[in-house]
C-alpha positions in Angstrom: 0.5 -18.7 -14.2 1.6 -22.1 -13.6 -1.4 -24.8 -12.6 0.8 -28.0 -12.7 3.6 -28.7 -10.2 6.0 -31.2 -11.3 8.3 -32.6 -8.9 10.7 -30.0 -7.5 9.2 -27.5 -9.0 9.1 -23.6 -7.5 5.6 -22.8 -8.4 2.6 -23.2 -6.2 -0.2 -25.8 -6.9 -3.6 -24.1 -7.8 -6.4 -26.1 -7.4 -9.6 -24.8 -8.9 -12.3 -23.3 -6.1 -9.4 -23.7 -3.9 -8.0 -20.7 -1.8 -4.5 -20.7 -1.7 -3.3 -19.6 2.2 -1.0 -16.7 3.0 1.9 -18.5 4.3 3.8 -18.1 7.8 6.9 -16.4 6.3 4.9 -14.2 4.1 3.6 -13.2 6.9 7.4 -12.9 8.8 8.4 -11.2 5.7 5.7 -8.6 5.8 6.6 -7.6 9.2 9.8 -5.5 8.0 7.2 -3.3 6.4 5.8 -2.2 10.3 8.8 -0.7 10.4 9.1 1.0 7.0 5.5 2.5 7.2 6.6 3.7 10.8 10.2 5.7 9.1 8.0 6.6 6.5 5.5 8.5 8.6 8.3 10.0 10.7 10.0 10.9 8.2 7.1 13.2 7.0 6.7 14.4 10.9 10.4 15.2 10.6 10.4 17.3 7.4 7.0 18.8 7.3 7.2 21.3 4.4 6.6 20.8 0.9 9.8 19.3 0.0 9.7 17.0 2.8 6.1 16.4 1.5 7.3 15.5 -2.3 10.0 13.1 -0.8 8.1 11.2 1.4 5.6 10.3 -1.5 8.7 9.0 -3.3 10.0 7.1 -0.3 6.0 6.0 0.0 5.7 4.8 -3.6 9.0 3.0 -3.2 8.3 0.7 -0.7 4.3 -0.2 -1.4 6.6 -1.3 -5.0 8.3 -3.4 -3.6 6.3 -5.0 -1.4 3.5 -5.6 -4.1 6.1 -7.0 -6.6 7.4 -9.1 -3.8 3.0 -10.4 -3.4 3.1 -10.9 -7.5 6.0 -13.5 -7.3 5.1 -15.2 -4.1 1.6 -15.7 -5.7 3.0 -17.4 -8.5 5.9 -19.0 -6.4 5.6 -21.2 -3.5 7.1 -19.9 -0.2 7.0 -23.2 1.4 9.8 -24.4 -0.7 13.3 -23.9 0.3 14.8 -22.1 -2.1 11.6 -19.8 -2.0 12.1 -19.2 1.6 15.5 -18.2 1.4 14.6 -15.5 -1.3 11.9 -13.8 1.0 14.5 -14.2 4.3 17.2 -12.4 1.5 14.7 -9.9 0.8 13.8 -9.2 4.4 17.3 -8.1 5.5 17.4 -5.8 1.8 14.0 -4.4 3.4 15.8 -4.2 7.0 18.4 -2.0 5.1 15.9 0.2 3.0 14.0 0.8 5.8 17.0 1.9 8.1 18.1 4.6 5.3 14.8 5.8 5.4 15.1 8.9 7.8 18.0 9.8 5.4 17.1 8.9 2.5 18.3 12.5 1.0 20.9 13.1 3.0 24.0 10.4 3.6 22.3 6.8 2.9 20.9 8.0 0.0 23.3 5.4 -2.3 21.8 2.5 0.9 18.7 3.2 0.2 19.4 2.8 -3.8 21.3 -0.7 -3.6 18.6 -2.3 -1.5 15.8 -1.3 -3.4 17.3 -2.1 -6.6 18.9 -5.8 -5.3 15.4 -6.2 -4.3 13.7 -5.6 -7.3 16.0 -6.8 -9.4 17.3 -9.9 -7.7 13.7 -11.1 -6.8 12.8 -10.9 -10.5 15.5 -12.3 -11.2 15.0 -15.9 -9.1 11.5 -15.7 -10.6 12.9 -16.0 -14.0 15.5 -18.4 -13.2 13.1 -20.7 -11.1 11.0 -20.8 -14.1 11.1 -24.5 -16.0 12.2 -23.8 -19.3 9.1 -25.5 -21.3 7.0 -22.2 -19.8 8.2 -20.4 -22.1 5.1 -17.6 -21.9 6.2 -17.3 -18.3 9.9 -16.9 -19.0 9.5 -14.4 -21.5 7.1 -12.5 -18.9 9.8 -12.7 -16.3 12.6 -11.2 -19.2 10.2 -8.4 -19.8 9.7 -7.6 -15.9 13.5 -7.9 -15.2 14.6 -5.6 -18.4 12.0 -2.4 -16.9 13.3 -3.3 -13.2 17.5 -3.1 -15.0 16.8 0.0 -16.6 15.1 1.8 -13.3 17.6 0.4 -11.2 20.3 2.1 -13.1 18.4 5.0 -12.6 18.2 4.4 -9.1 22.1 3.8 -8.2 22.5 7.3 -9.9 20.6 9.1 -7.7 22.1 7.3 -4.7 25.3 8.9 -6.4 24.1 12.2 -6.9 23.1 14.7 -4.4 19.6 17.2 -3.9 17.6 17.7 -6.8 19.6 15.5 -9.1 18.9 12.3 -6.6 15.3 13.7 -6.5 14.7 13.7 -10.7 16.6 10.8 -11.0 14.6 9.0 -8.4 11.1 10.2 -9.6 12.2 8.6 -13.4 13.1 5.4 -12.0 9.5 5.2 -10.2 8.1 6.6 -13.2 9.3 4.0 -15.7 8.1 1.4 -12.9 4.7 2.7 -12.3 4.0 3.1 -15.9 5.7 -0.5 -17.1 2.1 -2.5 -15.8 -0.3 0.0 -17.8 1.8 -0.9 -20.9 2.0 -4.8 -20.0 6.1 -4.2 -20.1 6.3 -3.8 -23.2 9.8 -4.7 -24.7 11.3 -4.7 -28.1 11.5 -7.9 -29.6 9.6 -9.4 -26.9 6.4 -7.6 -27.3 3.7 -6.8 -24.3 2.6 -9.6 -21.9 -1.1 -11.1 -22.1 -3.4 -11.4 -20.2 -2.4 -15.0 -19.4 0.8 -14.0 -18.2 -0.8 -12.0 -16.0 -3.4 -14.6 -14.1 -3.0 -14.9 -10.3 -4.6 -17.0 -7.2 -7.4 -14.1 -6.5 -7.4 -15.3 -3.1 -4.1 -15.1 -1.9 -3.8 -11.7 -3.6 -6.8 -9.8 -1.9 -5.4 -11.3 1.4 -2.0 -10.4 0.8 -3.1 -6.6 0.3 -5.3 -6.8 3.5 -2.7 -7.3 5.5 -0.6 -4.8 4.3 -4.0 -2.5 5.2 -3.6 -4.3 8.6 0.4 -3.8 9.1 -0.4 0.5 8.0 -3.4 0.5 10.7 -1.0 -1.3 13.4 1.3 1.3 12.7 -1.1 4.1 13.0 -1.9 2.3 16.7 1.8 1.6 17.6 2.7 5.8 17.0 -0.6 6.8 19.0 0.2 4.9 21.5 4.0 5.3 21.4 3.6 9.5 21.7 0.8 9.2 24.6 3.2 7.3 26.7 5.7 9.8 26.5 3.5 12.0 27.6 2.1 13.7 30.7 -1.7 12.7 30.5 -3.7 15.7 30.7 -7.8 15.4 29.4 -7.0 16.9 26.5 -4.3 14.5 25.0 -6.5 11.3 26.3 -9.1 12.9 24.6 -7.1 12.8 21.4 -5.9 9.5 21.7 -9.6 8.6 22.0 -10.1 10.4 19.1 -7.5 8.8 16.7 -8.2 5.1 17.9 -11.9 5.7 16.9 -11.2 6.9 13.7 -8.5 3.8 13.4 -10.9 1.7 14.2 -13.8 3.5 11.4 -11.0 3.3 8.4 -10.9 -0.9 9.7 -14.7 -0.2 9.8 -14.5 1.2 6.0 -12.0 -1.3 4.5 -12.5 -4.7 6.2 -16.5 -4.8 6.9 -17.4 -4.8 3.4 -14.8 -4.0 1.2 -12.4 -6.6 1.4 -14.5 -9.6 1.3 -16.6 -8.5 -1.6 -12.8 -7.6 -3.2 -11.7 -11.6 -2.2 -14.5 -13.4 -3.9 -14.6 -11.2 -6.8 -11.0 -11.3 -7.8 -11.3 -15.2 -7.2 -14.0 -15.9 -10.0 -13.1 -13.4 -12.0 -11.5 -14.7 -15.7 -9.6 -12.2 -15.2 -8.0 -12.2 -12.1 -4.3 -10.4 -13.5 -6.2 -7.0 -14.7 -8.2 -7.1 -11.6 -4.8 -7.5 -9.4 -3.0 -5.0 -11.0 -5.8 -1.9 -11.0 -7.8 -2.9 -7.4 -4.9 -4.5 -5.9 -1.6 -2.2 -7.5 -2.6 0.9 -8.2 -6.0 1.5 -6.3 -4.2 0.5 -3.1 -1.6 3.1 -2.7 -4.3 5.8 -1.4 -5.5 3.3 0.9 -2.5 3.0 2.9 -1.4 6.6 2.1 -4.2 7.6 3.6 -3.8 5.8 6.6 -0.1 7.0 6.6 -1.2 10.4 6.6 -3.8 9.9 9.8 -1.0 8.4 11.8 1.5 11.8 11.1 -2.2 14.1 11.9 -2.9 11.9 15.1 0.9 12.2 16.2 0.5 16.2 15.9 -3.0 16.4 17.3 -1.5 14.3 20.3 1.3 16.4 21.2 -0.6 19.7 20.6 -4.4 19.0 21.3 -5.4 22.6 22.2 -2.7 24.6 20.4 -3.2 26.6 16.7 -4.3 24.7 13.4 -1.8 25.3 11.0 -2.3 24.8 7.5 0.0 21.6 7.8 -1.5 20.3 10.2 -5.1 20.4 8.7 -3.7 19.4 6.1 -3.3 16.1 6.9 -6.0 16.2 9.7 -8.2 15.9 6.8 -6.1 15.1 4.0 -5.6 11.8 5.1 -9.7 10.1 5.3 -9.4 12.0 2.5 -6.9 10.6 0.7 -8.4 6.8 2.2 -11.8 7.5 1.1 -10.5 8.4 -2.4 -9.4 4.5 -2.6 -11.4 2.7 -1.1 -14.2 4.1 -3.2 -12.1 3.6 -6.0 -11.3 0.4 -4.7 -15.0 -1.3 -3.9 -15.9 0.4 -7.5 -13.6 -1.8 -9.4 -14.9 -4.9 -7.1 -18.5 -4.2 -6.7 -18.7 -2.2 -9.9 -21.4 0.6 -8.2 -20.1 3.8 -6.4 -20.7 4.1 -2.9 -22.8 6.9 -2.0 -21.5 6.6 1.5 -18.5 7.4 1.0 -19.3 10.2 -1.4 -20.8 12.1 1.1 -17.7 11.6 3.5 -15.7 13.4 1.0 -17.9 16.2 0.4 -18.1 16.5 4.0 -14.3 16.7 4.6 -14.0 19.0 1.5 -16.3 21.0 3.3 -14.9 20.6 6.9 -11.5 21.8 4.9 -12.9 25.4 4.5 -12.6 26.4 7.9 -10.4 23.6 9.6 -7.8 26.5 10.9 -10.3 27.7 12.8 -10.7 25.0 14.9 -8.4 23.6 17.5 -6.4 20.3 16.7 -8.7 18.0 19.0 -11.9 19.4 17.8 -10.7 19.2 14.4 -9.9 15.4 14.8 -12.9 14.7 16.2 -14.7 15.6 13.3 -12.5 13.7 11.1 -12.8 10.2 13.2 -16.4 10.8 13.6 -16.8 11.1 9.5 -15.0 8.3 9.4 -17.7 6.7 11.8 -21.0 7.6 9.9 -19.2 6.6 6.7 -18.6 3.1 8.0 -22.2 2.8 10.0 -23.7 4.4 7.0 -22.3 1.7 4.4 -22.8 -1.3 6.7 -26.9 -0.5 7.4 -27.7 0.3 3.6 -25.8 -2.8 2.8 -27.4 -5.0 5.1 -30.8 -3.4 4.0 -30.3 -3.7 0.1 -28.4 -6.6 0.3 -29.0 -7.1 -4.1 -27.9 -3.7 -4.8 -24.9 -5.0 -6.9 -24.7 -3.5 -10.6 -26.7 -0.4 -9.7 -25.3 3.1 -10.7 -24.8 4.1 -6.8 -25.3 2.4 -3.7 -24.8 2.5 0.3 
């Protein structure tokens, strides 16, 4: 992590008990991912069985990838040079392109969807290392040891653009493997050994608000399909009262994340000595349920929307429930990592939607939305009030 800044270099200044601000064209550059959190939840809606369920978690991991890789280097990088801007406008039209082979993904732009992922990964590593003043040589080295895991899945990428059905599938699922695995092991790299924990320091700040906004961009989207599928509709009580439904229970999974959790995340990432390990667990890996979560809401509210009154499948409950489910799962994971207690609030939201999962088919679509968005209520009210009322509670065993 660079601290000094000498003239024309790439790398932001850090000044200590300073917060360094998300910048207007991180901002422009996260925009492209409305769009590939919308293809990815319509690409779920459009191949709803348990293939379609398996690729759309690889077409998930892949883009929260390279959109947190893309937060790592722009924390260490300053996007209000230049030569840093260029990189993130080159990157958003790679993320255009990934995000238009989406919907087919497994079908004919398969080999699309390969060469912008892996030109993103790849390239952007690749500017890091080569905007990197050659005295930092700890940095460098880091850079070499990012760039050889990102080569080696990329290969494995372009092969499954190449190859068709289950092929492009394995192929696909080792190249996201070897990713996903390379932080845990600190990239390791012959010759080169594992990176330290110095290599691994980043502005706490900017990172916790860099993954809020991505929460924000996957709750816009759940608003923009609700809203997009009511207005094609013919408004009947039963779909407003849906709609109703799925924009209160948008507005509790806000409640959940942003009321307590990503404040108490922000200031303890920022004095923490060790601000890399926190990024990559709370921040890389404790993420992904958050916003899969949320993914997962947006495809149940879409369905409930369109079929308020009609059966409840199996799919469809599903992901009625699957996804607070799935949301809870992080964010309790999440504020544990931050806070270090568990919150009991949340606890009893899951055990409630394990419960609620027993006899979900039973119920009709609307009813069984309901529920969910009111869980999602009490779990957020519940959390705030035994907060505010025990406001010392940090380092107990359980709390709120």
């Amino acid at each position: 992590m660079a601290v000094d800044n000498p003239r024309g270099a790439l790398f932001r200044v850090i000044e200590p008990n300073q917060h360094s601000r998300v910048t207007f064209v991180e901002l422009f550059f996260d925009l492209v991912f409305v769009y590939a959190v919308t293809q990815i939840s319509h690409y779920l809606i459009g191949h709803f069985t348990l293939l379609g369920a398996v690729q759309t978690a690889v077409l998930f991991l892949a883009v929260w990838w390279v959109w947190v890789y893309t937060a790592w280097v722009t924390n260490w990088l300053d996007p209000e040079k230049a030569l840093v801007r260029s990189l993130l406008f080159a990157l958003m039209l790679a993320g255009l392109v990934l995000s238009m082979s989406i919907a087919r993904a497994f079908d004919d732009r398969g080999l699309w969807f390969a060469i912008a992922y892996a030109a993103m990964q790849v390239g952007r590593t690749a500017f890091w290392w080569m905007a990197t003043p050659p005295h930092r040589v700890a940095v460098r080295r880091n850079a070499i040891r990012i760039l050889a895991w990102l080569i080696a899945s990329a290969v494995l990428w372009l092969l499954g653009g190449l190859a068709e059905g289950s092929v492009r599938m394995g192929l696909w699922a080792a190249a996201l493997t070897l990713e996903y695995i390379s932080p845990a092991v600190r990239f390791w790299v012959p010759g080169l050994g594992a990176s330290t924990v110095e290599d691994w320091m980043v502005e706490g700040g900017h990172m916790a608000e860099r993954c809020a906004l991505f929460i924000i961009i996957a709750l816009g989207e759940s608003i923009v399909v609700t809203g997009a599928t009511l207005a094609d509709l013919d408004w009947t009580s039963a779909n407003v009262a849906a709609f109703a439904c799925a924009f209160i229970g948008t507005v509790a999974m806000w409640a959940v994340y942003f009321n307590r959790g990503a404040e108490a995340g922000s200031e303890m990432i920022s004095r923490s000595t060790r601000s890399g390990l926190v990024a990559r667990s709370a921040y890389t890996y404790l993420h992904m349920p958050i916003v899969a979560g949320i993914i997962l809401t947006a495809v149940s509210d879409e369905i409930v929307l369109k079929h308020p009154a009609g059966h409840t499948d199996f799919k469809t409950a599903a992901v009625t429930i699957g996804g607070p489910f799935v949301f809870l799962i992080g964010t309790v994971l999440f504020k544990r990592e931050v806070r270090g207690f568990l919150q009991l609030s949340h606890g009893a939201g899951l055990l409630a939607l394990a419960g609620l999962g027993w006899f979900a088919t039973e119920l009709p679509p609307l009813i069984l939305s309901a529920l969910t968005s009111a869980l999602l209520a009490i779990v957020a009210l519940w959390e705030t009030l035994s907060l505010r009322s025990k406001p010392k509670a940090h380092g107990s065993a359980t709390s709120a």
